[in-house]
TIGUVEX-426696 format. One record per residue (C-alpha): x, y, z; residue in one letter. Coordinates in steps of 0.001 Angstrom, whole numbers, padded with zeros to 6 digits, always signed. Each point is the difference from the previous one (the first is absolute). Layout:
<lummis>
XYZA...
</lummis>
This chain:
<lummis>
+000000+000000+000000X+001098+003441-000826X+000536+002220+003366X-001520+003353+000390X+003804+001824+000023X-000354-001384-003438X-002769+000678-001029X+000620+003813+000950X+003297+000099-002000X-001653-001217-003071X-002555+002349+000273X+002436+002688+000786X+002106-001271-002896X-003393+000171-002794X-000598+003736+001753X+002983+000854-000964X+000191-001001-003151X-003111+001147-000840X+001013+003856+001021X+002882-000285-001658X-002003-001427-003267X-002332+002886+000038X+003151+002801+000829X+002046-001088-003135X-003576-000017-001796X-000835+003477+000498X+003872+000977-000342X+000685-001165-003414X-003288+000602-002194X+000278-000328-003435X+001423+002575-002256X-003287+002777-001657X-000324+000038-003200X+001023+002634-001873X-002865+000273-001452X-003180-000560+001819X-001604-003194-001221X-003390+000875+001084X-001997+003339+001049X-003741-000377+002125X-001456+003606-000350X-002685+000504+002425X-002872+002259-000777X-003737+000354+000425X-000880-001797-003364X+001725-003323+001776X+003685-001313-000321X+002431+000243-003040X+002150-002373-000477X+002750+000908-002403X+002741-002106-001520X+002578+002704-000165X+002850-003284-001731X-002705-001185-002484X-000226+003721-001492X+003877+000616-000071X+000895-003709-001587X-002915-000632-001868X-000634+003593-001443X+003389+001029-000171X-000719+003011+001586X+002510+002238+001461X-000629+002104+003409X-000286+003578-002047X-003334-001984-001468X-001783+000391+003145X+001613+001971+002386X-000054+003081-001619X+002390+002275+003052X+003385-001778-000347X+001739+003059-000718X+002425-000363+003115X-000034-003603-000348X-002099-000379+003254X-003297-002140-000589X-002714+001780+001810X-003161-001444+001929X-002849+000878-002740X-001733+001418+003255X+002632+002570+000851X-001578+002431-002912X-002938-001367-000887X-002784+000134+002849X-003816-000819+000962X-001607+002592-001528X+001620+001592-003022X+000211+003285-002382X+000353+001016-003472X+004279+000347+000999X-000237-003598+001669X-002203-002510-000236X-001144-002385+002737X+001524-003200+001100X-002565-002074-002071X-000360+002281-002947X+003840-000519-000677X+000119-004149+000586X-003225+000292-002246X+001739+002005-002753X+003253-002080+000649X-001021-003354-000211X-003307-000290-001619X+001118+002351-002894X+002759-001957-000264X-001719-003211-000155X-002880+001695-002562X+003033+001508-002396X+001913-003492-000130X-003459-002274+000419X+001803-001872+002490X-001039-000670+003595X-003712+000638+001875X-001644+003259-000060X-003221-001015+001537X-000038+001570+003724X-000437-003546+001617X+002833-001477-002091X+002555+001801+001756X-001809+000877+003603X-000746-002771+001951X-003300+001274+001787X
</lummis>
C-alpha cells in the first residue's frame, strides 16, 4: 500500500508540474501574425466576420487597396476618423465599411452584398 507521505509528494510533485506547465504556457505564446488572419467587427446590424488573409492571397490585394491613410506607414483603426454619426467631410463608421466593402464586392461581382450575408444577426 502506498503511505500518505507518499501520496502527498506525488501530489505535490503533479502541482508542481502542473504550475510550471501553465507558466511556460502563458510565457512563450506563439508568434502574431503579421497580418491579422481574421477581423470580428461588432456593430448593431450583428457580427462581421472578415477574412482579412483570404482578401490579401486570394485577391492579390495590397494594403493601399483598403486602407486608404498609410501615408506615414502607420495602419490606423478605421474608427480613429471615422465615427457614429457622420458628415458631408467624414462619413460614419458604417457608411465607410459599406462604401469599402460592398462597393468593392458590387464593382468586382465578387463576395456577398446582401446585409445578412456579411452580418450575422
Amino acid at each position: 500500500m502506498t503511505s500518505k507521505r507518499d501520496l502527498k509528494v506525488a501530489v505535490l510533485i503533479m502541482t508542481v508540474l502542473l504550475i510550471t506547465g501553465i507558466v511556460c504556457y502563458a510565457s512563450f505564446r506563439s508568434p502574431v501574425p503579421e497580418n491579422p488572419v481574421r477581423l470580428m467587427f461588432q456593430n448593431k446590424a450583428g457580427e462581421v466576420l472578415f477574412t482579412h488573409q483570404a482578401h490579401v492571397d486570394d485577391y492579390s490585394l495590397e494594403c493601399i487597396d483598403c486602407h486608404h491613410n498609410l501615408e506615414d506607414n502607420d495602419i490606423y483603426n478605421c474608427r480613429e476618423c471615422h465615427e457614429e454619426t457622420g458628415d458631408e467631410d467624414m462619413p460614419s463608421i458604417a457608411d465607410a465599411f459599406h462604401a469599402q466593402c460592398k462597393g468593392c464586392h458590387e464593382e468586382y461581382g465578387a463576395g456577398p452584398v446582401e446585409c445578412n450575408s456579411c452580418h450575422n444577426l
